[in-house]
N, CA, C and O atoms as a GROMACS GRO file, in nm:
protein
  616
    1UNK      N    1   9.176   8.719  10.573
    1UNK     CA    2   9.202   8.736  10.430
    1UNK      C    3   9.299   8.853  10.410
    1UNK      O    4   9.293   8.956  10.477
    2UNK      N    5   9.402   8.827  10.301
    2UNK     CA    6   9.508   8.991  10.297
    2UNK      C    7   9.451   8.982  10.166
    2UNK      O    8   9.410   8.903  10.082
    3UNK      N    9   9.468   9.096  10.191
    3UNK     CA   10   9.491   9.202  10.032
    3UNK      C   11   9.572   9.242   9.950
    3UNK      O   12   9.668   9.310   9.985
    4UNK      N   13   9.556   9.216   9.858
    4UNK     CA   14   9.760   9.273   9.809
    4UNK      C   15   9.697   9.423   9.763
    4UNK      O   16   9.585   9.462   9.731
    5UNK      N   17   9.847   9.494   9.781
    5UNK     CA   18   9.826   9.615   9.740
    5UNK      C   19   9.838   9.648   9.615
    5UNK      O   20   9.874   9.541   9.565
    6UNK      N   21   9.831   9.746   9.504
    6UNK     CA   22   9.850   9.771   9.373
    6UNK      C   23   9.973   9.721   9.317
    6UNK      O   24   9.996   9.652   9.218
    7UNK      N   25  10.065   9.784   9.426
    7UNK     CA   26  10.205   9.747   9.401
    7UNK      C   27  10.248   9.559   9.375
    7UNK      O   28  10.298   9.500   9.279
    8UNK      N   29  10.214   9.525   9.473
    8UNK     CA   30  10.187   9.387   9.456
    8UNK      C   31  10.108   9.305   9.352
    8UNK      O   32  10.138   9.190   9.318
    9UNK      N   33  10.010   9.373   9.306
    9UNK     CA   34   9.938   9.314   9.189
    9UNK      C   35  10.031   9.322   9.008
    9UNK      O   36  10.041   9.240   8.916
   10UNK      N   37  10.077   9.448   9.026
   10UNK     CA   38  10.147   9.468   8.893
   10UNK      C   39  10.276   9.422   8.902
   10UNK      O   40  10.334   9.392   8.798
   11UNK      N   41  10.345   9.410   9.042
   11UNK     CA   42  10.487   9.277   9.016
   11UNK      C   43  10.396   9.145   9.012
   11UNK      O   44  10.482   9.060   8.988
   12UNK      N   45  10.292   9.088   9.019
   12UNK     CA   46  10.242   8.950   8.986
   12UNK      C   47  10.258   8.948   8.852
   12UNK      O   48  10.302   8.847   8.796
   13UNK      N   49  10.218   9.079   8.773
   13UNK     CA   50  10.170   9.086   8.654
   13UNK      C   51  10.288   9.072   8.561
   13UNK      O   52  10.297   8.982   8.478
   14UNK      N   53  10.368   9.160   8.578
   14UNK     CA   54  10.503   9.174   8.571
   14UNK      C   55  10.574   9.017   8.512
   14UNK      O   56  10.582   8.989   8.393
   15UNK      N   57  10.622   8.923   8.627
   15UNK     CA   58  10.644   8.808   8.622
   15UNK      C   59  10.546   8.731   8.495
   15UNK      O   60  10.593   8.663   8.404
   16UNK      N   61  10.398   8.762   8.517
   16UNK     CA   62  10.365   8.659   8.425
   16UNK      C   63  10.391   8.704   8.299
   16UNK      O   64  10.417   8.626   8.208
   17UNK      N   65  10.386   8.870   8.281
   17UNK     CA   66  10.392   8.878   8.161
   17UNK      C   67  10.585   8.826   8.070
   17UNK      O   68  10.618   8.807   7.953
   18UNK      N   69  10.652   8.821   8.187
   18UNK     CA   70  10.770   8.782   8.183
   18UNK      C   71  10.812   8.649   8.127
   18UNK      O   72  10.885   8.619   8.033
   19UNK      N   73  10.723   8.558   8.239
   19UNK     CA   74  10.678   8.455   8.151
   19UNK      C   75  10.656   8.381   8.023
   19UNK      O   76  10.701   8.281   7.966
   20UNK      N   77  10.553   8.488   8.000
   20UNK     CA   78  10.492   8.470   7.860
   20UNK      C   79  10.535   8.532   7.757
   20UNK      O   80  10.456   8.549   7.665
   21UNK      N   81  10.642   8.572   7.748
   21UNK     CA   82  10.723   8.666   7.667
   21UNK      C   83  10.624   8.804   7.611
   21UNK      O   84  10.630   8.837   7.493
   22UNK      N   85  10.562   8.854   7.680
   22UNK     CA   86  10.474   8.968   7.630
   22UNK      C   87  10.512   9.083   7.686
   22UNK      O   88  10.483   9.141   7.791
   23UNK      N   89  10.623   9.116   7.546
   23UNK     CA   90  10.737   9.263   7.576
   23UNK      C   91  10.695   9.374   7.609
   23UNK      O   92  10.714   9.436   7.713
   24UNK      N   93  10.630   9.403   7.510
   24UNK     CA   94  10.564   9.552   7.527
   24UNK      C   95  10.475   9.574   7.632
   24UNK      O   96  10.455   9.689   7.672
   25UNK      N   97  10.390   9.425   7.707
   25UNK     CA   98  10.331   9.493   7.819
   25UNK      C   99  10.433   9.457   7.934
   25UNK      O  100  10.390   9.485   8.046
   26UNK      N  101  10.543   9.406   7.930
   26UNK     CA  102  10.589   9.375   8.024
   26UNK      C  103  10.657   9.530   8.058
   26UNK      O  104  10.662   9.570   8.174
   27UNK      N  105  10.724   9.638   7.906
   27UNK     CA  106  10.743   9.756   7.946
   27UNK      C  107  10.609   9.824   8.039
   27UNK      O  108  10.609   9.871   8.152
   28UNK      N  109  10.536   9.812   7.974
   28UNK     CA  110  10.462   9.910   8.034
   28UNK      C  111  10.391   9.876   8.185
   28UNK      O  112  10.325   9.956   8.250
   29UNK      N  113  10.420   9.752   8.220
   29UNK     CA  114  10.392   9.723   8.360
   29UNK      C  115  10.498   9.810   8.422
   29UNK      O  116  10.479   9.902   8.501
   30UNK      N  117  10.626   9.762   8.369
   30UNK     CA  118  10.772   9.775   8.459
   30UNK      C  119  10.746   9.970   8.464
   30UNK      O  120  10.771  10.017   8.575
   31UNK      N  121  10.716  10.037   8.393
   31UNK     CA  122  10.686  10.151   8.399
   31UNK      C  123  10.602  10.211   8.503
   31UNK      O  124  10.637  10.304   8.576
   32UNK      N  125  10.464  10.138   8.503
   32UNK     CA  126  10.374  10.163   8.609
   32UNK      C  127  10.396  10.104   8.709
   32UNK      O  128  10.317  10.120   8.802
   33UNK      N  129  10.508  10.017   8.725
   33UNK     CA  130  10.560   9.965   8.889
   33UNK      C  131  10.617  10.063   8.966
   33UNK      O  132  10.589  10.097   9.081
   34UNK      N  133  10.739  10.122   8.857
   34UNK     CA  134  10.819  10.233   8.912
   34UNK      C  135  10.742  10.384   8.917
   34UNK      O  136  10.796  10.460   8.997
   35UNK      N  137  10.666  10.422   8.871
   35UNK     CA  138  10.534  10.518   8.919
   35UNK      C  139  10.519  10.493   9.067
   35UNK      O  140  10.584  10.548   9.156
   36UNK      N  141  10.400  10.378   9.086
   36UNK     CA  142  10.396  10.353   9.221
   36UNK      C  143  10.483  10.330   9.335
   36UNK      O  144  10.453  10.340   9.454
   37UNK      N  145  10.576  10.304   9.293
   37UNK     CA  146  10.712  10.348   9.383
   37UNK      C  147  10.712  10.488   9.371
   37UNK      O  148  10.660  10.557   9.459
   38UNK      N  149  10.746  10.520   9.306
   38UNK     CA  150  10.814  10.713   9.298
   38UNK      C  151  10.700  10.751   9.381
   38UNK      O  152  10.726  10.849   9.451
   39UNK      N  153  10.574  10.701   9.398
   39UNK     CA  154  10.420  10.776   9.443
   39UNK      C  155  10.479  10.710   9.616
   39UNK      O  156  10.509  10.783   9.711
   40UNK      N  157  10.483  10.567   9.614
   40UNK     CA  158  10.514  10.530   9.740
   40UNK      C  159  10.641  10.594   9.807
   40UNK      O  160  10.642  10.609   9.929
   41UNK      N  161  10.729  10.625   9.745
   41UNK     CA  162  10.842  10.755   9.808
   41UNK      C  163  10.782  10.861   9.882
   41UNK      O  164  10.796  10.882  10.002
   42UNK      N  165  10.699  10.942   9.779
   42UNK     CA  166  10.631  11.138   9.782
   42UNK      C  167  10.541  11.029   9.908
   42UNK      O  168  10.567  11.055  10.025
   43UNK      N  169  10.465  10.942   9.888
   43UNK     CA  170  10.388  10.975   9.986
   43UNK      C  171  10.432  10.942  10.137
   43UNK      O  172  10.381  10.948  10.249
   44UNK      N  173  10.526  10.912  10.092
   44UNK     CA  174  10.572  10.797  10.278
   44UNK      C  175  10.533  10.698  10.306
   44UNK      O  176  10.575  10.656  10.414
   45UNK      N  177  10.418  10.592  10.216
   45UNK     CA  178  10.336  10.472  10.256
   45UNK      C  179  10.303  10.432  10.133
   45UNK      O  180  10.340  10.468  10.022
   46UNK      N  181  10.215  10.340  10.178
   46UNK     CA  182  10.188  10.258  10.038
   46UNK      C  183  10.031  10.275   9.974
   46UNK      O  184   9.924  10.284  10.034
   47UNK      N  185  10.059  10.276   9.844
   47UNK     CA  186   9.933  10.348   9.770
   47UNK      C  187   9.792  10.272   9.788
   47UNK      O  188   9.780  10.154   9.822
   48UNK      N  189   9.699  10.352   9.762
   48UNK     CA  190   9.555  10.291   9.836
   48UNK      C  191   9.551  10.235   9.689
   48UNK      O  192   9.642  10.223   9.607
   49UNK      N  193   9.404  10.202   9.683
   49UNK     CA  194   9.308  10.124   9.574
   49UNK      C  195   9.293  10.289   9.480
   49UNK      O  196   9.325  10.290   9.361
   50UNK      N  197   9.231  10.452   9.563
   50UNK     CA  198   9.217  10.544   9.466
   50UNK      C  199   9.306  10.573   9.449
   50UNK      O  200   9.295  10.618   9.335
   51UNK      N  201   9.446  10.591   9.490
   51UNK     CA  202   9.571  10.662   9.465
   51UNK      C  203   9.631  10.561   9.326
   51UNK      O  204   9.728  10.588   9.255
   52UNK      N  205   9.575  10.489   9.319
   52UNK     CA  206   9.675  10.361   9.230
   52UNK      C  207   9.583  10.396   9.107
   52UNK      O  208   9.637  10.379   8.997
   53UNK      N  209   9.446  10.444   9.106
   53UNK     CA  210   9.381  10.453   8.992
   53UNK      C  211   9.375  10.602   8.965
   53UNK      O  212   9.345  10.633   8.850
   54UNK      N  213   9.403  10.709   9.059
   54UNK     CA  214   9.448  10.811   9.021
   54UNK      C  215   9.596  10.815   8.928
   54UNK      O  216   9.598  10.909   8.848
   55UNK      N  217   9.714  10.727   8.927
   55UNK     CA  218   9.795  10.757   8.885
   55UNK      C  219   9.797  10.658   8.769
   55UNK      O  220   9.901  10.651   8.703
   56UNK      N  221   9.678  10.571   8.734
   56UNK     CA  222   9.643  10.498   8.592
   56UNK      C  223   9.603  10.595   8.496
   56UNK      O  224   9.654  10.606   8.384
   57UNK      N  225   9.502  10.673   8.547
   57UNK     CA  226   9.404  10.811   8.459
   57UNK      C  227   9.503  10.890   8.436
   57UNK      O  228   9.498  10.945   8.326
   58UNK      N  229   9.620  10.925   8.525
   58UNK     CA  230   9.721  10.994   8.480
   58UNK      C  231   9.811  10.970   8.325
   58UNK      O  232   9.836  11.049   8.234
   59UNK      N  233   9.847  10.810   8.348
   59UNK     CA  234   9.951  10.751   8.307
   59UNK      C  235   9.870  10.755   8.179
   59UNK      O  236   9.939  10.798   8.087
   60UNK      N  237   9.737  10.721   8.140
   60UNK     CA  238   9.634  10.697   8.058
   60UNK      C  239   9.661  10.848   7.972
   60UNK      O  240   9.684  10.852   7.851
   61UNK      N  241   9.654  10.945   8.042
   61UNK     CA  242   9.613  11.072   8.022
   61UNK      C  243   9.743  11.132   7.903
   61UNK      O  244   9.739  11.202   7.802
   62UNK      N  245   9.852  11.060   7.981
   62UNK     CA  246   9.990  11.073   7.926
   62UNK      C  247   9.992  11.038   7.781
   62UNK      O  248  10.042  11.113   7.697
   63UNK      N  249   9.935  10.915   7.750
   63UNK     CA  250   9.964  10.818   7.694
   63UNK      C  251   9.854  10.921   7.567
   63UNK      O  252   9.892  10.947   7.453
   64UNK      N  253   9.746  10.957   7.614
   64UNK     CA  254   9.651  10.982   7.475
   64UNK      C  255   9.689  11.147   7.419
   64UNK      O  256   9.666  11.180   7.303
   65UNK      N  257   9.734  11.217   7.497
   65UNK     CA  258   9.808  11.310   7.497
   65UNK      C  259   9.936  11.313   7.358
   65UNK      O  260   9.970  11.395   7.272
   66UNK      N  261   9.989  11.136   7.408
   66UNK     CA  262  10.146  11.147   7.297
   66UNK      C  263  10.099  11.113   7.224
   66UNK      O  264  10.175  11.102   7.127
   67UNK      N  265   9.954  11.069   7.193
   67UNK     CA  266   9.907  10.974   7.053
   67UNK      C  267   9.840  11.096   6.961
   67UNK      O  268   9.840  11.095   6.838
   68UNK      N  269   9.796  11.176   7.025
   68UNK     CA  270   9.721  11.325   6.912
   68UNK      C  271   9.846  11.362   6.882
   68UNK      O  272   9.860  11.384   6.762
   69UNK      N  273   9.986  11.384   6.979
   69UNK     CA  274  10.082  11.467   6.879
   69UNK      C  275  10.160  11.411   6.833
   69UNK      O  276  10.249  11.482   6.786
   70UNK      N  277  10.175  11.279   6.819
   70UNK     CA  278  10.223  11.192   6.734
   70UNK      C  279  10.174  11.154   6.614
   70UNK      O  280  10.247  11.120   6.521
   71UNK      N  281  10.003  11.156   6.608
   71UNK     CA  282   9.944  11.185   6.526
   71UNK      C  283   9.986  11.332   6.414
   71UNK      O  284   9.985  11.335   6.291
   72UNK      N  285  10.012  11.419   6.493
   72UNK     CA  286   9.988  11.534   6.429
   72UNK      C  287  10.134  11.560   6.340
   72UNK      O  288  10.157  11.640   6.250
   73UNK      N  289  10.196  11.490   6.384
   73UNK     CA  290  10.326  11.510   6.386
   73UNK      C  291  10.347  11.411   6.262
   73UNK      O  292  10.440  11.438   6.185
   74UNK      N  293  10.258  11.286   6.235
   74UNK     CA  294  10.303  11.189   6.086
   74UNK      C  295  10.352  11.072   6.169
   74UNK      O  296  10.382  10.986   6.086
   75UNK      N  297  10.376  11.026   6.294
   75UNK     CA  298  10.421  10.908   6.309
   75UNK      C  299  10.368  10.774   6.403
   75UNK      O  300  10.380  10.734   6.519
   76UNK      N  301  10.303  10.732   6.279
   76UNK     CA  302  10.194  10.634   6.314
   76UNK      C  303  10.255  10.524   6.386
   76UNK      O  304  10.177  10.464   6.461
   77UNK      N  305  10.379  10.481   6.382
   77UNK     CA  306  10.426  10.369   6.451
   77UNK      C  307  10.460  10.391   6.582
   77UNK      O  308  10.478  10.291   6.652
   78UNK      N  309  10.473  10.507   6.633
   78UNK     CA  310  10.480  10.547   6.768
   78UNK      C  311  10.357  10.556   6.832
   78UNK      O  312  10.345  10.517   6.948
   79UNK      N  313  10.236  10.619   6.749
   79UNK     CA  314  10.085  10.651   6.794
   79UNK      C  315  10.035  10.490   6.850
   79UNK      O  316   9.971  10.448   6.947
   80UNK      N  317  10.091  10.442   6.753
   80UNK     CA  318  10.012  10.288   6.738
   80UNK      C  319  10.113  10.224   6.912
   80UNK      O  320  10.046  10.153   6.987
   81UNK      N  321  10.223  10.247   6.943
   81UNK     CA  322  10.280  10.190   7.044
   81UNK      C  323  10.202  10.222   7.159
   81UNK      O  324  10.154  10.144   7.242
   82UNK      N  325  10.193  10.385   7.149
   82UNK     CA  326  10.108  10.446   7.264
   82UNK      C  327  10.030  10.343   7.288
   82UNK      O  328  10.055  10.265   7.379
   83UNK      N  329   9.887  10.326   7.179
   83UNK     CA  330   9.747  10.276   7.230
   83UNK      C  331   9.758  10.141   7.277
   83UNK      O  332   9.663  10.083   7.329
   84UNK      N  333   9.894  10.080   7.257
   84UNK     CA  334   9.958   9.938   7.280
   84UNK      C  335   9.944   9.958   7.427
   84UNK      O  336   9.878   9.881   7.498
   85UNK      N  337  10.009  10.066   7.472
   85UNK     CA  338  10.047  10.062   7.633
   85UNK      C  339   9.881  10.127   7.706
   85UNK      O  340   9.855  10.108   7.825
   86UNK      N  341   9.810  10.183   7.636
   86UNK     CA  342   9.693  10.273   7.657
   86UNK      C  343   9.589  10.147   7.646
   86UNK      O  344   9.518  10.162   7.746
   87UNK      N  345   9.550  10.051   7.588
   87UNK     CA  346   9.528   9.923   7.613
   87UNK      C  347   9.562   9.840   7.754
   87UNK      O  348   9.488   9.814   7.848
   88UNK      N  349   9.713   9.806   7.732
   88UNK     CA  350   9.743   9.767   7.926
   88UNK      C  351   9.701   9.809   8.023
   88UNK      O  352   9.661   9.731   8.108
   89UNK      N  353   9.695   9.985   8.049
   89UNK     CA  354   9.664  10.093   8.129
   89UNK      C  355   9.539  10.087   8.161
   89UNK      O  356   9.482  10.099   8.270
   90UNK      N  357   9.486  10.056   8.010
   90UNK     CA  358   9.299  10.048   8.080
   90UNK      C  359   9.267   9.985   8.171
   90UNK      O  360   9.205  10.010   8.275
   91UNK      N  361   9.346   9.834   8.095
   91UNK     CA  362   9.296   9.720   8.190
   91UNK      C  363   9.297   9.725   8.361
   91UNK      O  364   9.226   9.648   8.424
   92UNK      N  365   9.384   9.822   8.428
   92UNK     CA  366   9.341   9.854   8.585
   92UNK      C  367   9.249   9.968   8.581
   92UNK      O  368   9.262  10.039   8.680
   93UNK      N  369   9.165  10.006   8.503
   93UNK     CA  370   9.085  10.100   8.582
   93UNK      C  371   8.984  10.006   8.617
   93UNK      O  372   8.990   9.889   8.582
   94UNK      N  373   8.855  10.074   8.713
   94UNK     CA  374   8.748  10.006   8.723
   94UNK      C  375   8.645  10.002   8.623
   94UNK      O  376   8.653  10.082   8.530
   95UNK      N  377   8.550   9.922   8.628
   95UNK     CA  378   8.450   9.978   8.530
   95UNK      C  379   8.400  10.088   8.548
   95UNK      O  380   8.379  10.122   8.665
   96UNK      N  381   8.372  10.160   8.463
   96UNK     CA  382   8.313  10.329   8.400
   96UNK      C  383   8.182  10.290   8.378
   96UNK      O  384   8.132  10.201   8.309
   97UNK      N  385   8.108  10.428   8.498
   97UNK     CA  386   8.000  10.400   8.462
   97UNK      C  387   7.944  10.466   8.294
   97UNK      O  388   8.020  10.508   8.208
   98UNK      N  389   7.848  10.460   8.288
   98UNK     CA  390   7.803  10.534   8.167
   98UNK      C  391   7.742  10.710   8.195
   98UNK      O  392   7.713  10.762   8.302
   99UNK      N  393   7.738  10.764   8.072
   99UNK     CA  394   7.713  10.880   8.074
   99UNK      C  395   7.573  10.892   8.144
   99UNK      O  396   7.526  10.971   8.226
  100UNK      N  397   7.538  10.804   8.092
  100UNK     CA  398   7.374  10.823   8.136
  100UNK      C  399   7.345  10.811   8.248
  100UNK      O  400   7.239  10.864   8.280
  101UNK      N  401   7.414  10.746   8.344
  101UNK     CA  402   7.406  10.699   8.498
  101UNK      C  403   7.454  10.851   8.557
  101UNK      O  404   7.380  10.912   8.634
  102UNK      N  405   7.603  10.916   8.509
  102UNK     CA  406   7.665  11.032   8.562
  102UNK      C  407   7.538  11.173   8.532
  102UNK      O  408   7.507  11.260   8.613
  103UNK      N  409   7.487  11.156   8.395
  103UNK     CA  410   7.410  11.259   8.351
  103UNK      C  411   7.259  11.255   8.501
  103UNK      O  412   7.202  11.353   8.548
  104UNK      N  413   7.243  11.149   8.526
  104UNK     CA  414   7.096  11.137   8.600
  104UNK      C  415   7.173  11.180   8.747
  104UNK      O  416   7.150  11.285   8.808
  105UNK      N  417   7.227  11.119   8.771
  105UNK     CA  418   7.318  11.147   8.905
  105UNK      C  419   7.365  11.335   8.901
  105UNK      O  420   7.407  11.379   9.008
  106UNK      N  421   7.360  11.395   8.830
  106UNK     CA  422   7.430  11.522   8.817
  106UNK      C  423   7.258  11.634   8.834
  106UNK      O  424   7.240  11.737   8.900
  107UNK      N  425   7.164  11.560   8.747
  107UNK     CA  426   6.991  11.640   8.722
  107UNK      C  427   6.968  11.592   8.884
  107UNK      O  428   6.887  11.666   8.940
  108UNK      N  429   7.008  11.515   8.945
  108UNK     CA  430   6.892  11.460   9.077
  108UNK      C  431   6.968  11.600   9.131
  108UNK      O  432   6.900  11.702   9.130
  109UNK      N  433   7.107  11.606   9.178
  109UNK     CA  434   7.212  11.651   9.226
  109UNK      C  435   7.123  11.820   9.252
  109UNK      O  436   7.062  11.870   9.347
  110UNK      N  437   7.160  11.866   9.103
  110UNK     CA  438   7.084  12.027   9.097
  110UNK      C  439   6.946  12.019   9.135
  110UNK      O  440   6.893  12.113   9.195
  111UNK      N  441   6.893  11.928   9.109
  111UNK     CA  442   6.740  11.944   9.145
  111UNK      C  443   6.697  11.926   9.268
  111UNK      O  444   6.591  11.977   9.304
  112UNK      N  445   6.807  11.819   9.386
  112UNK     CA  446   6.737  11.858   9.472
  112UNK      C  447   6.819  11.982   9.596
  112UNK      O  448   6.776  12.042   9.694
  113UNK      N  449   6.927  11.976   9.540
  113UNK     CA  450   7.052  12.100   9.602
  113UNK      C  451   6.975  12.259   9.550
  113UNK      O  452   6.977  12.352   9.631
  114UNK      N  453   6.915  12.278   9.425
  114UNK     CA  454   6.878  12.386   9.385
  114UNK      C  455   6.972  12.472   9.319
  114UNK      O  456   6.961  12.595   9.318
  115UNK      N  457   7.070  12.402   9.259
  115UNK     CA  458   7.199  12.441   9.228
  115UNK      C  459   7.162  12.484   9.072
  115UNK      O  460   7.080  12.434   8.995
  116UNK      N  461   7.296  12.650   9.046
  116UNK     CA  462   7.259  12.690   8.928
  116UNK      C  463   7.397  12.751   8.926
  116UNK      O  464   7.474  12.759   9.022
  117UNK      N  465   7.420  12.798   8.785
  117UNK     CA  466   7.553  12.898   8.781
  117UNK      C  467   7.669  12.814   8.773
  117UNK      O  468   7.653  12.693   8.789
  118UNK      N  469   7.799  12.867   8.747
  118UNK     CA  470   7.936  12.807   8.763
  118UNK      C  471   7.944  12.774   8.890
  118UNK      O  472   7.964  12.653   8.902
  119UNK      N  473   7.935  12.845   9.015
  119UNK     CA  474   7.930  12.819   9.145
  119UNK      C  475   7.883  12.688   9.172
  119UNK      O  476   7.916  12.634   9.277
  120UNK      N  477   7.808  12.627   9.087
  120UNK     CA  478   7.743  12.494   9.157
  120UNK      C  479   7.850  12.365   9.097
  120UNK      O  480   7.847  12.242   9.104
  121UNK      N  481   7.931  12.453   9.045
  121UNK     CA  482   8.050  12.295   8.975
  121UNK      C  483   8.081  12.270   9.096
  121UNK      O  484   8.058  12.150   9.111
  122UNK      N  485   8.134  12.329   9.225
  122UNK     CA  486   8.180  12.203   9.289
  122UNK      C  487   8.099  12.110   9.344
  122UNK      O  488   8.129  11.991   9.356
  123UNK      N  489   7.966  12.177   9.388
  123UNK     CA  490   7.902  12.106   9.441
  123UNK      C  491   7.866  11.967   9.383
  123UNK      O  492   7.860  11.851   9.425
  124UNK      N  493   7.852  12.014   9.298
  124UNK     CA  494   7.803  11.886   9.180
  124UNK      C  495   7.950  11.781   9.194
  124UNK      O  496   7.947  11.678   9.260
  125UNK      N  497   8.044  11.816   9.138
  125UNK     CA  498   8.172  11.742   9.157
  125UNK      C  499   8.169  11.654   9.258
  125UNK      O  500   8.191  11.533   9.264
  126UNK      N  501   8.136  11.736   9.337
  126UNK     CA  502   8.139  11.625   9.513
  126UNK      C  503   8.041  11.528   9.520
  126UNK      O  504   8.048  11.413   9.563
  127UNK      N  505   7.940  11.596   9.466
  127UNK     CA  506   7.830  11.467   9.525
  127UNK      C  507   7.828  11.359   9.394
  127UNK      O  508   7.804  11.239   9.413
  128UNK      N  509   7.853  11.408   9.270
  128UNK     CA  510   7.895  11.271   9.170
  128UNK      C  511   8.036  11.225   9.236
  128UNK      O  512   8.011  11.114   9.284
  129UNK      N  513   8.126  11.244   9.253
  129UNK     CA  514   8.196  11.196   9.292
  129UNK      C  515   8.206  11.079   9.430
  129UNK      O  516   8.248  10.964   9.447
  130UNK      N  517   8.154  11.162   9.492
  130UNK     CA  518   8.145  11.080   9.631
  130UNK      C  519   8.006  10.958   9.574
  130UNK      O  520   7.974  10.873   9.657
  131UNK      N  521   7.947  10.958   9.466
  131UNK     CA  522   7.858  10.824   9.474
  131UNK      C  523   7.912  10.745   9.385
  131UNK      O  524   7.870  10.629   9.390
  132UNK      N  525   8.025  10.777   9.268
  132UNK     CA  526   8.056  10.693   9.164
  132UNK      C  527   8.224  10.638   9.200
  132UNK      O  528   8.278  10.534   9.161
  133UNK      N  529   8.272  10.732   9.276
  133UNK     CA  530   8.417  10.716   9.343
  133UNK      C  531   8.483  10.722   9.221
  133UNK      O  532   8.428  10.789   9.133
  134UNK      N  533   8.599  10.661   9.192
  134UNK     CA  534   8.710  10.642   9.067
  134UNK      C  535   8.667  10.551   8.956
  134UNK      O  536   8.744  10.502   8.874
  135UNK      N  537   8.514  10.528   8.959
  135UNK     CA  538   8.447  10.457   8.872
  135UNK      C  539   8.331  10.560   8.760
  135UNK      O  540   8.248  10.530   8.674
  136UNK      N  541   8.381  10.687   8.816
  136UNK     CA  542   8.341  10.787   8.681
  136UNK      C  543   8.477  10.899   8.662
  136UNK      O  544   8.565  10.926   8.744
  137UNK      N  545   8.460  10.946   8.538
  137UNK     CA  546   8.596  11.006   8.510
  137UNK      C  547   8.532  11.181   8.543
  137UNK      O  548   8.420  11.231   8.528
  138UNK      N  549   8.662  11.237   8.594
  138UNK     CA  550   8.628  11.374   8.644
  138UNK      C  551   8.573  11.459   8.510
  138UNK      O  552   8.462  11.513   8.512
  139UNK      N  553   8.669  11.466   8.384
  139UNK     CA  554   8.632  11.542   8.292
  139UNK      C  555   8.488  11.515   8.237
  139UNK      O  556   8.424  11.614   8.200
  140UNK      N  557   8.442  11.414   8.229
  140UNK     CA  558   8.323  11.361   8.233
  140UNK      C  559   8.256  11.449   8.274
  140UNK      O  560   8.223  11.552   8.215
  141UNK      N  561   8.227  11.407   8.399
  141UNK     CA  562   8.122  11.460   8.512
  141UNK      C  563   8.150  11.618   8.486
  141UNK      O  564   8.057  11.698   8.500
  142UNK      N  565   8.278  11.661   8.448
  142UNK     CA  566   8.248  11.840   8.417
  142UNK      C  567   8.156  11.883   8.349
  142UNK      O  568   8.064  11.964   8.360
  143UNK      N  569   8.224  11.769   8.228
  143UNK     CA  570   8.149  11.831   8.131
  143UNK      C  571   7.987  11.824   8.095
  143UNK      O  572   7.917  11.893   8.021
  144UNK      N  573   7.960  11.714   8.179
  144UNK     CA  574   7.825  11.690   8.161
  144UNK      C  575   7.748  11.799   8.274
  144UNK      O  576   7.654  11.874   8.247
  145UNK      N  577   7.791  11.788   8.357
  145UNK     CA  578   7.695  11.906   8.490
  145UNK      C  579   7.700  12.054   8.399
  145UNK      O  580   7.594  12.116   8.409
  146UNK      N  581   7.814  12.130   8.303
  146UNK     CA  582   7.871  12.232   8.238
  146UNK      C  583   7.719  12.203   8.174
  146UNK      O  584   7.646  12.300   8.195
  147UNK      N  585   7.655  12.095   8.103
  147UNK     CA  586   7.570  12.096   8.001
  147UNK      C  587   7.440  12.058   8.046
  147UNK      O  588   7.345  12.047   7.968
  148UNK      N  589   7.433  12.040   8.159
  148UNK     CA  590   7.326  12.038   8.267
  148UNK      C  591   7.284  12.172   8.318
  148UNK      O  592   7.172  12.223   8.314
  149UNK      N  593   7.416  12.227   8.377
  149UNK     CA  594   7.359  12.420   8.422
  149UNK      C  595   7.333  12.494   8.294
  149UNK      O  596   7.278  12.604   8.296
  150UNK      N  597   7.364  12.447   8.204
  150UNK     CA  598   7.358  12.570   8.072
  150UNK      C  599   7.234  12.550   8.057
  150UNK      O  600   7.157  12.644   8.074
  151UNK      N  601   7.187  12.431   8.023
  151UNK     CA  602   7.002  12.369   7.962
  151UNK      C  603   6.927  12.442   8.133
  151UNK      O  604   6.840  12.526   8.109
  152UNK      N  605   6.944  12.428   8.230
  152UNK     CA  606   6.883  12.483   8.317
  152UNK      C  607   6.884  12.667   8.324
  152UNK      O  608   6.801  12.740   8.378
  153UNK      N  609   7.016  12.705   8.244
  153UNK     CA  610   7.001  12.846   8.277
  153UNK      C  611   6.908  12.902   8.141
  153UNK      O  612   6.839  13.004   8.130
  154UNK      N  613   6.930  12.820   8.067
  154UNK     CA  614   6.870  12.881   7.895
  154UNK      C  615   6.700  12.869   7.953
  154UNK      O  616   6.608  12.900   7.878
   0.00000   0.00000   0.00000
């Protein structure tokens, strides 16, 4: 059985959306094609399954970023394009777990590590991380362990 790589999946996508005359995501594929190139350059090889969803959360990150100051700024027809392409973008992440899965995963974490203080963010980081992989979001998991050591230190 082969696998196609990321790169390979979003020129499939590419074409169909080409196809189907669907402009605006066809920009924003053709955008995130040439990402993964520029990434497949820096890195010397070709992007994994996390490297390809690291540079979605990026592209994502970009995208909600131009929509608050486009917001702020009065221009709704640009905000509204963003969430156009911030829509497409989603569609490759994986499913997200829920808070509640990251929140229980973070209490087992301190409780059975014995973890307290700022010092225990990385720990915590690592071990949610290493069980949810690119299927929980980092700021997430900060912020929730941040509100996990505080209720444990109070």
């Amino acid at each position: 059985m082969t696998t196609t790589t990321p790169q390979q999946r979003i020129e499939a996508e590419v074409k169909a959306a080409m196809k189907s005359g669907e402009k605006e995501k066809l920009s924003t594929l053709r955008m995130l094609l040439a990402e993964i190139k520029n990434e497949r350059i820096r890195r010397g090889d070709d992007l994994d399954e996390a490297g390809f969803v690291s540079l979605v959360r990026k592209a994502i990150k970009q995208r909600e970023d131009s929509i608050s100051q486009y917001r702020a700024g009065g221009r709704e027809e640009l905000a509204a394009k963003e969430e156009a392409e911030l829509a497409t973008l989603g569609a490759y992440l994986p499913a997200q777990v829920d808070e509640g899965q990251i929140r229980a995963a973070v209490e087992e974490i301190v409780t059975a590590q014995g973890l307290s203080g700022p010092a225990a963010m990385g720990a915590i980081m690592k071990g949610v991380m290493a069980r949810f992989g690119s299927s929980a979001d980092g700021s997430t998991i900060n912020r929730i362990a941040r509100e996990v050591l505080a209720k444990n230190a109070g």
